[in-house]
N, C-alpha and C positions, 0 to 999 in steps of 0.2 A: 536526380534526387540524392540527398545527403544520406551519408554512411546510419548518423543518426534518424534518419525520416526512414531507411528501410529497413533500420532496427525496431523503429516502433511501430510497426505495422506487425501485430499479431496475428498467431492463427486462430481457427478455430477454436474456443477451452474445451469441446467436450472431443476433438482428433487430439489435442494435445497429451488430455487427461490421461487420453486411451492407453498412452506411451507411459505411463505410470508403473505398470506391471512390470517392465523393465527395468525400472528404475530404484526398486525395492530392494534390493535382493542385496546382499552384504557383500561388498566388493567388484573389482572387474578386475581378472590379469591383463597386464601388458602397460598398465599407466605407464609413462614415461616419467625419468625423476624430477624434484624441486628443477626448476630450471632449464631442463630441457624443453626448447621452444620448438621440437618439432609438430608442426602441426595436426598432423594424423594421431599424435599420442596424446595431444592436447588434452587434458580431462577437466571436467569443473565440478564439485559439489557443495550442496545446499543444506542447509542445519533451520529447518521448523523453527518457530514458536509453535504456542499450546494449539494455535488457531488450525492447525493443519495444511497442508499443501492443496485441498481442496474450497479451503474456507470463502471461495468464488470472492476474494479479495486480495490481500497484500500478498499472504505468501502465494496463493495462485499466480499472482502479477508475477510471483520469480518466478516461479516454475517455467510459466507461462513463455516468459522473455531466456529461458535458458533451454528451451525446446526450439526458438526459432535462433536464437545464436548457433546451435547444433545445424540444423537446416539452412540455416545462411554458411554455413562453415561446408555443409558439402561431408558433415562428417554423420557416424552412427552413434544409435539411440544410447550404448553404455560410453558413449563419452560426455554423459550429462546422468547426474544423480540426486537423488535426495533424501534426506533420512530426516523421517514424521518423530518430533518431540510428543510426544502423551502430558509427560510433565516436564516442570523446570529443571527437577534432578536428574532429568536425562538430557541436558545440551552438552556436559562436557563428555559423559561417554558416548555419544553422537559424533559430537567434536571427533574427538577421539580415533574411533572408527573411520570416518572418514580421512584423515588425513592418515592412518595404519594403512589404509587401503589405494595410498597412493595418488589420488587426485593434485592437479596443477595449483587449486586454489579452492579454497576450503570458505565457501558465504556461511556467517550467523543470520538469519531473516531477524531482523527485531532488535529494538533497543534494550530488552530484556539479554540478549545472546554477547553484550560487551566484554562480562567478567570471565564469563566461560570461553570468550575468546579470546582474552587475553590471557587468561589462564594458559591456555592449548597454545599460543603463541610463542609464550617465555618457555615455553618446556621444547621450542620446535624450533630454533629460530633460524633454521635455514629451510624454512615452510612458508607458503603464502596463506593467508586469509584476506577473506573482507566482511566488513560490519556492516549492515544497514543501518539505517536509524540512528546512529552512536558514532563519537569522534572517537578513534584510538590515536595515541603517540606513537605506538609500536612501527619500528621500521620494517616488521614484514605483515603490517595490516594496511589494508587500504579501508578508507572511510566513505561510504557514501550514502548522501544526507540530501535532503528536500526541502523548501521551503513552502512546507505543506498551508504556513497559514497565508497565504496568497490565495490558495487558490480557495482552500475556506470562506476568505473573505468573500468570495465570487460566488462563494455557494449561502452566506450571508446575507448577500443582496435578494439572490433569488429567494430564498424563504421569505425575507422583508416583501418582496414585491410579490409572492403569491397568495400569504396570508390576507384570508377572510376574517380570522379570527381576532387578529392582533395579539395571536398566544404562537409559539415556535419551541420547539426542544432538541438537546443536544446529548447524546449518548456517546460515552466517552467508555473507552475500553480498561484501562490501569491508568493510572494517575502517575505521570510523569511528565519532562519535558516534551516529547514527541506529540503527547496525546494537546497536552499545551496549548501546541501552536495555532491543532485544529480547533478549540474549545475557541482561542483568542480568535484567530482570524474569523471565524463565522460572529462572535458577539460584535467584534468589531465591525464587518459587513451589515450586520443588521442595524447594527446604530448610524451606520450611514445613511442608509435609507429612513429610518424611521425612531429614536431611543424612546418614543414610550411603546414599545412593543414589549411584550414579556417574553422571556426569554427561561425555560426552565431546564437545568443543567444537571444532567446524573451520569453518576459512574456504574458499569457493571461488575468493575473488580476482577472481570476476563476478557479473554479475546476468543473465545472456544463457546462458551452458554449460551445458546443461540433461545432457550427457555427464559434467562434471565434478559436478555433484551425482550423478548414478546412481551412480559412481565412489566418491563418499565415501559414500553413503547405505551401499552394498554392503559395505560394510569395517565400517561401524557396527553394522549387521544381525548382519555374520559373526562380531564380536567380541561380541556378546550384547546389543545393547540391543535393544528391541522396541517404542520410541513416537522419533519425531524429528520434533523443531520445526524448520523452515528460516524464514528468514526472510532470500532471497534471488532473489526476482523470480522469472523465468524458468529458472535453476537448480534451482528446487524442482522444476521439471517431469520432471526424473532421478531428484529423491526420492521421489516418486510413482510413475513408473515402473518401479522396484527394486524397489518393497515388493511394486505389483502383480502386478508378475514374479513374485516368490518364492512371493506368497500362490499362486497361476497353480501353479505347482510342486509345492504342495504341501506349504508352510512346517508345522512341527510348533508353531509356537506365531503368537496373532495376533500381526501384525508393524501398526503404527499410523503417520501423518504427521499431523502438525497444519498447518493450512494459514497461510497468510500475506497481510494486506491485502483479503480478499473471502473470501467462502464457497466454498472448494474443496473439496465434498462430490463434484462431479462430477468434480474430476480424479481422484477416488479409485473410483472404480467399477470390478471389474472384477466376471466369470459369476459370482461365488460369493457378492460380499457389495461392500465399501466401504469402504479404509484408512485413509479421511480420517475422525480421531477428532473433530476438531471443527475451527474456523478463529478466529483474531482476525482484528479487521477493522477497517481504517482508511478511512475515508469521505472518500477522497480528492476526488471527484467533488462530492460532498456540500459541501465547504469551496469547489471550487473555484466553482460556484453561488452560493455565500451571496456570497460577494465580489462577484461579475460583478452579481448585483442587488443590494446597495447601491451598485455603481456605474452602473450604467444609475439609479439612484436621484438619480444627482449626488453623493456621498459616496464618492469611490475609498478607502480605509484605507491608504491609501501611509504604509511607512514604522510601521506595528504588524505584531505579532506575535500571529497569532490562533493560539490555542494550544487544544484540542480533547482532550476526554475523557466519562468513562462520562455525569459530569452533562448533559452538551452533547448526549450519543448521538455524539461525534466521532468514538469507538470504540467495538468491539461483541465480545462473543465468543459464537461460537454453541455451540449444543447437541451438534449431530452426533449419536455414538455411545457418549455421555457416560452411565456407569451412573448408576444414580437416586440411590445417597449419595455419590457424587463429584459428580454435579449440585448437591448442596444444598451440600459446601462450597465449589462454586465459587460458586454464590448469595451466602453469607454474606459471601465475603470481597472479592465486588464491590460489594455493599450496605457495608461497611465503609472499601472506597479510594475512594466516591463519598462516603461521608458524612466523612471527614478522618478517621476511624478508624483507618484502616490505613494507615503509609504504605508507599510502596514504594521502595524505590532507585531510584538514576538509572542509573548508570554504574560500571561499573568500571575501561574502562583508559583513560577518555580525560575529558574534564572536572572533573577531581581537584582 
């Protein structure tokens, strides 16, 4: 089994979560300095968006994948950290904090976390970071980046080929390139399969209002669609809960959620069955591993852009509830964007 396939084999979230308590707490003695690649001093820490470390998505996905790098490494619980953003004016004293307190390599979660990390960067420059979501030039950041709308598009198809309705919606966390990609690859995936499908496209303005998605998810339902992709952190968590609500109620037709960033089969659970039709999935965790050991390695990648897809395993889309010839074109047309066959858009209203 590859370095990578035993990285992306998580554990448990709710043994991982547990490890949490430990992980709060302002500081650890003993870090080793910038550079020192002994392994036992090895330390890594992680910088929130608003969505939290729990939001059973992107930033969980770090947490998640920096609890089994710690475990694969053979090392203890305070040699992995993370410090919860509430707001955005707390990423650079976050920032901050964390690399005062010594850590190897200091992760922003989110494409929101660029400026404060370059910020924190130019004031530090004999310090590591890495971005998620966001390219830096800085030669002591590392970048690493997804080509989220792949697997979008996969999750595209599948909405196309499950709707009854011939209605679909897409919930979108901040408006930016990252959110983009997923908005493009699923309209894209849908138009494959079917363009006179309607398609109805809202933003929540957060990655945290888990209210303001049940809000929009409800009006989506109401007006006829019956599958919605979010791809908006902790927001989804409304989307989830709306569907579940109704199915609970009584819905006269199945009502679907695609999940976002990890396999969210269990947020969809309710007494009767499971709304979550399937999940893409960004192996945030996974990236953020490979980095932290080529640099325990002496090789920090400051200053590249690791960019991650189906070939890499950086991205995944699962099965779920996926019928059996909707499973096979979604096969086909991942075997096809892995082998340069198909390609996919990027963007539509922002990198033009």
């Amino acid at each position: 089994m590859s370095n990578w396939k035993k990285l992306a084999i998580f554990g448990s979230s709710a043994l991982l979560l547990a490890a949490c308590g430990n992980n709060t707490d302002e500081g650890t003695e003993g870090a080793g300095e910038p550079g020192d690649t002994d392994e036992e001093q090895f330390r890594i820490a992680m910088v929130t968006d608003t969505g939290g470390v729990d939001d059973r998505s992107f930033n969980q996905s770090a947490w998640e994948g920096m609890n089994t790098w710690a475990e694969d490494n053979g090392f203890s619980d305070d040699t992995i950290h993370y410090v919860q953003s509430e707001s955005e004016d707390q990423y650079i004293p976050n920032l901050n904090t964390a690399t005062t307190d010594g850590y190897d390599i200091v992760y922003g979660i989110g494409f929101l976390l660029l400026d404060p990390v370059e910020t924190i960067a130019d004031q530090n420059p004999d310090r590591w970071y890495g971005i998620v979501d966001e390219i830096s030039d800085r030669d002591n950041v590392v970048s690493l980046t997804f080509r989220d709308h792949e697997n979008s598009f996969l999750a595209g198809i599948a909405a196309a080929l499950t709707s009854q309705t011939g209605k679909v919606g897409f919930i979108g966390g901040i408006e930016g390139p990252v959110i983009d990609r997923f908005q493009t690859g699923f309209t894209e995936g849908v138009k494959y399969i079917d363009e006179s499908i309607d398609i109805d496209i809202q933003y929540a303005d957060s990655f945290g209002d888990a209210a303001v998605g049940q809000q929009i998810a409800a009006a989506m339902y109401s007006n006829g669609a019956d599958v919605i992709f979010h791809a908006a952190g902790g927001v989804g968590n409304g989307v989830f809960q709306e569907a579940r609500n109704r199915m609970e109620d009584g819905s006269d037709m199945d009502l679907w959620v695609i999940g976002v960033d990890r396999d969210q089969e269990a947020e969809g659970e309710w007494d009767g069955g499971n709304v979550t039709l399937a999940s893409t999935v960004k192996n945030v965790g996974t990236a953020i591993a490979l980095s932290a050991n080529e640099t325990m390695e002496g090789d920090f990648p400051g200053g590249e852009n690791k960019s991650y897809g189906f070939e890499d395993d950086g991205i995944d889309f699962t099965r779920g509830y996926i019928a059996d010839d909707a499973w096979k074109e979604i096969e086909k047309a991942r075997e096809e964007i892995t082998n340069g066959e198909l390609e996919v858009k990027e963007f539509t209203y922002t990198n033009q």
